[in-house]
C-alpha positions as a Markdown table, in Angstrom:
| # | Residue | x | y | z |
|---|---|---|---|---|
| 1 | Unk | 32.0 | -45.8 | 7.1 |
| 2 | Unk | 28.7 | -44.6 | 6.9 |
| 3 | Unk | 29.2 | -43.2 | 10.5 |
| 4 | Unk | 31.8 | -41.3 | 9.8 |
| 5 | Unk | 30.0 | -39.7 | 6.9 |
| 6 | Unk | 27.5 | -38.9 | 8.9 |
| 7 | Unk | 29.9 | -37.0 | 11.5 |
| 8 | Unk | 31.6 | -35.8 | 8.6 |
| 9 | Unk | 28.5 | -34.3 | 7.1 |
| 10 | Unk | 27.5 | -32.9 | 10.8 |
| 11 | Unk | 30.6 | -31.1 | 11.3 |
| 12 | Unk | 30.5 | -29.3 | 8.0 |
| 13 | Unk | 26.7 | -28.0 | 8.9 |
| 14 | Unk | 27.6 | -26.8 | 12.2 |
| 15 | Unk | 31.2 | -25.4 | 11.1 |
| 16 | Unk | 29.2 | -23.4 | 8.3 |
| 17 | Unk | 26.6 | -22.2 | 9.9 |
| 18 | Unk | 28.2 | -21.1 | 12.9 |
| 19 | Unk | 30.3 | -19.2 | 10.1 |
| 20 | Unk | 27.4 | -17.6 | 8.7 |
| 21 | Unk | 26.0 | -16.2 | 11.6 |
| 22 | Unk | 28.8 | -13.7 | 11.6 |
| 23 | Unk | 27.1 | -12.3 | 8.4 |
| 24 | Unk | 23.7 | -12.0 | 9.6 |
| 25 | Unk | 23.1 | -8.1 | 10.1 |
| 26 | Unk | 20.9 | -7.1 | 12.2 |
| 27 | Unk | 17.9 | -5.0 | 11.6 |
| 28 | Unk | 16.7 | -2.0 | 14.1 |
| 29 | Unk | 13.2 | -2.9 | 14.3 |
| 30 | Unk | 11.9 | -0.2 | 16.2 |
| 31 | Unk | 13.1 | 2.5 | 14.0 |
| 32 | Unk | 11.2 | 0.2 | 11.0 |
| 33 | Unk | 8.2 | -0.2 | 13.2 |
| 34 | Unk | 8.2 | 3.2 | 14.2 |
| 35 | Unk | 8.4 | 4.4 | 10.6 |
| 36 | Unk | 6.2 | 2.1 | 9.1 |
| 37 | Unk | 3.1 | 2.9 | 12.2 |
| 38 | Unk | 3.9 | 6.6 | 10.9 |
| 39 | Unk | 3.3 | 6.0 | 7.2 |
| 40 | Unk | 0.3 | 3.7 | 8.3 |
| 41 | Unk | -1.2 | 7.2 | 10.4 |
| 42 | Unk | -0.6 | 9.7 | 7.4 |
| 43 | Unk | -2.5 | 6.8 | 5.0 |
| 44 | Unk | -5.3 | 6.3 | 7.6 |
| 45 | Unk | -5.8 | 10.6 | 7.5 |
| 46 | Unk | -6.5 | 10.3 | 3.9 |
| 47 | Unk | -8.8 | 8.0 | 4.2 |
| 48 | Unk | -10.5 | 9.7 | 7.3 |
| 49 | Unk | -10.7 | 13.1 | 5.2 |
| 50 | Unk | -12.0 | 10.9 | 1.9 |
| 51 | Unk | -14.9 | 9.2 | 4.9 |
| 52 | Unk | -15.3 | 12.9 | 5.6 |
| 53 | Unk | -15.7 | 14.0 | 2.4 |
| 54 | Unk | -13.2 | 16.3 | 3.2 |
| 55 | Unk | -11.3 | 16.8 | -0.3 |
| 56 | Unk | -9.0 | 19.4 | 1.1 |
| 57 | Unk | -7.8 | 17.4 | 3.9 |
| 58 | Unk | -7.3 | 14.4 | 1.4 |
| 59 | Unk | -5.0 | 16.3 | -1.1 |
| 60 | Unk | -2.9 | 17.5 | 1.8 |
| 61 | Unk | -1.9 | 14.5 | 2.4 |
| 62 | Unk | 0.0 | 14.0 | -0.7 |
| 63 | Unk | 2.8 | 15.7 | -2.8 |
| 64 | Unk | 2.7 | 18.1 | -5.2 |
| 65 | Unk | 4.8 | 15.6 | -7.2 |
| 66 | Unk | 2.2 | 13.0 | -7.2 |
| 67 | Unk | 2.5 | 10.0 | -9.2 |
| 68 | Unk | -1.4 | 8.4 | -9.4 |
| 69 | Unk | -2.0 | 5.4 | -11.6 |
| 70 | Unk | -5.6 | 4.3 | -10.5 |
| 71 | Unk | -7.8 | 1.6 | -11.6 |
| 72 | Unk | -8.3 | 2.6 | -14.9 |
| 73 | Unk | -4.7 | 2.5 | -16.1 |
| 74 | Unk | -3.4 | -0.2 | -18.5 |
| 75 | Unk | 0.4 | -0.3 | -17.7 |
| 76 | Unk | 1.7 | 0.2 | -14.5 |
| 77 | Unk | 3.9 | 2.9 | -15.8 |
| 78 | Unk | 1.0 | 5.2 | -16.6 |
| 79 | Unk | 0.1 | 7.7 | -13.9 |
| 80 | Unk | -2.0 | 11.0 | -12.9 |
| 81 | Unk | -1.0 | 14.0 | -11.5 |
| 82 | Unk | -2.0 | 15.4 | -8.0 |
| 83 | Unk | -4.6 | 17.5 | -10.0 |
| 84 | Unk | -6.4 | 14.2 | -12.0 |
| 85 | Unk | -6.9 | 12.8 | -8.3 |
| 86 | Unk | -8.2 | 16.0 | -6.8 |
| 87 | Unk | -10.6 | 16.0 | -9.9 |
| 88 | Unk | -11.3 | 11.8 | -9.6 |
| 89 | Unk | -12.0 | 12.6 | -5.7 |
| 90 | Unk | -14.4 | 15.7 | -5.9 |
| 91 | Unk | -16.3 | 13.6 | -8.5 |
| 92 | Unk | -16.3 | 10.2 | -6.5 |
| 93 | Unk | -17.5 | 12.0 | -3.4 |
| 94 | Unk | -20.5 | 13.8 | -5.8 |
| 95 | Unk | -21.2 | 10.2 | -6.4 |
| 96 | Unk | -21.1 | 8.6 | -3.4 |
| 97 | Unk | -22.0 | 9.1 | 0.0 |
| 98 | Unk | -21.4 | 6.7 | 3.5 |
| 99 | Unk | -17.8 | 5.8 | 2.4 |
| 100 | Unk | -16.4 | 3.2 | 4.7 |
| 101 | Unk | -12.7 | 1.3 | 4.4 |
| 102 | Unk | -13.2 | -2.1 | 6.5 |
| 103 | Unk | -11.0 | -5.4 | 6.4 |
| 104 | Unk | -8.0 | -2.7 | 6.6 |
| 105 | Unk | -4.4 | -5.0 | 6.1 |
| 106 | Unk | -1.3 | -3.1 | 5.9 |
| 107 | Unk | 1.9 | -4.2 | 4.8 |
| 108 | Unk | 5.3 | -2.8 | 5.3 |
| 109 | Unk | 7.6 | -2.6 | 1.9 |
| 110 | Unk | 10.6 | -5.0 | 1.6 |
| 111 | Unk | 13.8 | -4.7 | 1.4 |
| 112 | Unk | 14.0 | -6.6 | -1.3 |
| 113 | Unk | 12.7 | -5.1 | -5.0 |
| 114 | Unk | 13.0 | -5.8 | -8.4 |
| 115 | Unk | 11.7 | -2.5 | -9.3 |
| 116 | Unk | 14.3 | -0.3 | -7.2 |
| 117 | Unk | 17.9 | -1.8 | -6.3 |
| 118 | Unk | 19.3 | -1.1 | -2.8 |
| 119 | Unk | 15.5 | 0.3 | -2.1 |
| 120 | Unk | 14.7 | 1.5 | 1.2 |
| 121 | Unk | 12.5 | -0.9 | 3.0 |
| 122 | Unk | 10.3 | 2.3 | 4.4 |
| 123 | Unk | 9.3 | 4.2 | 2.1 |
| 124 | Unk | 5.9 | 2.5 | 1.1 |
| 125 | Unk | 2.6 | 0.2 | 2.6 |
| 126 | Unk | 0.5 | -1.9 | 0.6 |
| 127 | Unk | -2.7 | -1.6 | 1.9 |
| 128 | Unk | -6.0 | -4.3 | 1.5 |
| 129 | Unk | -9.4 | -3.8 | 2.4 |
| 130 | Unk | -13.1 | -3.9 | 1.2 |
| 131 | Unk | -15.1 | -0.2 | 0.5 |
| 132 | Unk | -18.2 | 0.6 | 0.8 |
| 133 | Unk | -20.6 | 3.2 | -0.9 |
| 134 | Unk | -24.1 | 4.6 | -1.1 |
| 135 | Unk | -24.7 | 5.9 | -4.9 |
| 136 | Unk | -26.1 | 9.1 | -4.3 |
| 137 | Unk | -28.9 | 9.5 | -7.0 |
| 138 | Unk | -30.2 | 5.8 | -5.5 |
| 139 | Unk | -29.3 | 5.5 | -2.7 |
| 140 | Unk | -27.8 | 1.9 | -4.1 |
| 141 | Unk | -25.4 | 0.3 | -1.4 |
| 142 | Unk | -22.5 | -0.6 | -3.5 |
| 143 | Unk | -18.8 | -2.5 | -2.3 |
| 144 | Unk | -15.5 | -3.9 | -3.8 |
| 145 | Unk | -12.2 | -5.3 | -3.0 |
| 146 | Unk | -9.2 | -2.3 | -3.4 |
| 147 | Unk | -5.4 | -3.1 | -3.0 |
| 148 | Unk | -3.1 | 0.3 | -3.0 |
| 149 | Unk | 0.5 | 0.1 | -2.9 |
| 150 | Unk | 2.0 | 3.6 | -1.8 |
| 151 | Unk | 4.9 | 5.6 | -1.1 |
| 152 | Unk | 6.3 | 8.2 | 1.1 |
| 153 | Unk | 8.7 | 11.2 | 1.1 |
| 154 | Unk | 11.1 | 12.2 | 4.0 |
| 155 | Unk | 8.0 | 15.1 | 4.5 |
| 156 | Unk | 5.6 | 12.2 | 4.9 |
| 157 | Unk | 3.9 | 12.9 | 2.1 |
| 158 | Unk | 3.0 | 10.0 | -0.5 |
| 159 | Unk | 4.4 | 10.9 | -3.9 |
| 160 | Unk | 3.3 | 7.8 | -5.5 |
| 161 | Unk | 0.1 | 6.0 | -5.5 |
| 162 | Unk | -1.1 | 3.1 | -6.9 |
| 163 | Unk | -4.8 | 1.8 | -6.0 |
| 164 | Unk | -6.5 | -1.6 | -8.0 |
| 165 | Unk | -9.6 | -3.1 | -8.2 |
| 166 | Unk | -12.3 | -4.3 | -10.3 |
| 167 | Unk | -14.0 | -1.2 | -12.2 |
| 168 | Unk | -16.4 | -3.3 | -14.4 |
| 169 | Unk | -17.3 | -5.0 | -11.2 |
| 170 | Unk | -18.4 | -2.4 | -9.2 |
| 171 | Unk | -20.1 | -1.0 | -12.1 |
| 172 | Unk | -22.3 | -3.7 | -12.3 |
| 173 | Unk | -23.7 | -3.8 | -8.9 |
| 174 | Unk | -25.2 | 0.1 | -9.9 |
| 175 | Unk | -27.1 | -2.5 | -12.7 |
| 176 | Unk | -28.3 | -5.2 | -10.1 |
């Protein structure tokens, strides 16, 4: 008896599963990959014009539309315009000199989202990586850990921008 269950049990797996794998659908991974290098080459000219110190080339890189929510924010429901980040970058680069993004991760969006139903899988990176800074007026060697999750129009320009990290914490190195 307990061979025939067995068999029983076997022929139920493989009958189901080989009717499931009429379902799966499959994806067009080079049109993803090719979409998602893209997005990853307009984020990486932002952040080669921001290295730069080039503000102009920066802000071209985004939409007039821009939705910012930096560090500072509360609620991930509060953002900036395109014009508070122009403002937040011409200060930071006053600031700051030597800017370097190292440890770089990127991350393709999913197609799965709580946030946006039916969302398309390409439209955003998350991005992780460590900066580093040289405080102008001291010429203090300051770093911290920054996670950005953004998102692109069909013009390949981001319209919304999220960045994170640990404000009090870089603060405190200026201190040290």
């Amino acid at each position: 008896m307990k061979k025939t269950l067995i068999v029983f049990v076997a022929l139920l797996i493989f009958s189901t599963s080989s009717c499931n794998d009429s379902k799966i659908v499959k994806v067009n991974d080079s049109i993803n990959k090719e979409i998602f290098n893209k997005n990853v080459s307009i984020f990486n000219n932002a952040i080669d014009a921001f290295v730069n110190e080039d503000e102009v080339m920066f802000m071209n890189n985004f939409a007039d539309s821009l939705k910012w929510s930096g560090p500072d924010k509360k609620t991930s429901d509060d953002f900036d315009s395109k014009e508070d980040l122009a403002n937040a970058i011409n200060s930071y680069m006053k600031i700051y000199d030597d800017h370097a993004l190292k440890n770089t991760t990127f991350y393709g969006g999913s197609v799965y989202s709580t946030d946006v139903p039916n969302s398309d899988p390409n439209t955003g990176i998350r991005v992780y990586g460590d900066w580093y800074h040289k405080h102008t007026e001291t010429g203090k060697e300051v770093s911290h850990k920054w996670m950005a999750l953004v998102w692109f129009n069909e013009a390949g320009k981001i319209y919304e921008f999220r960045d994170f990290f640990d404000v009090n914490g870089f603060l405190k190195q200026h201190a040290q």
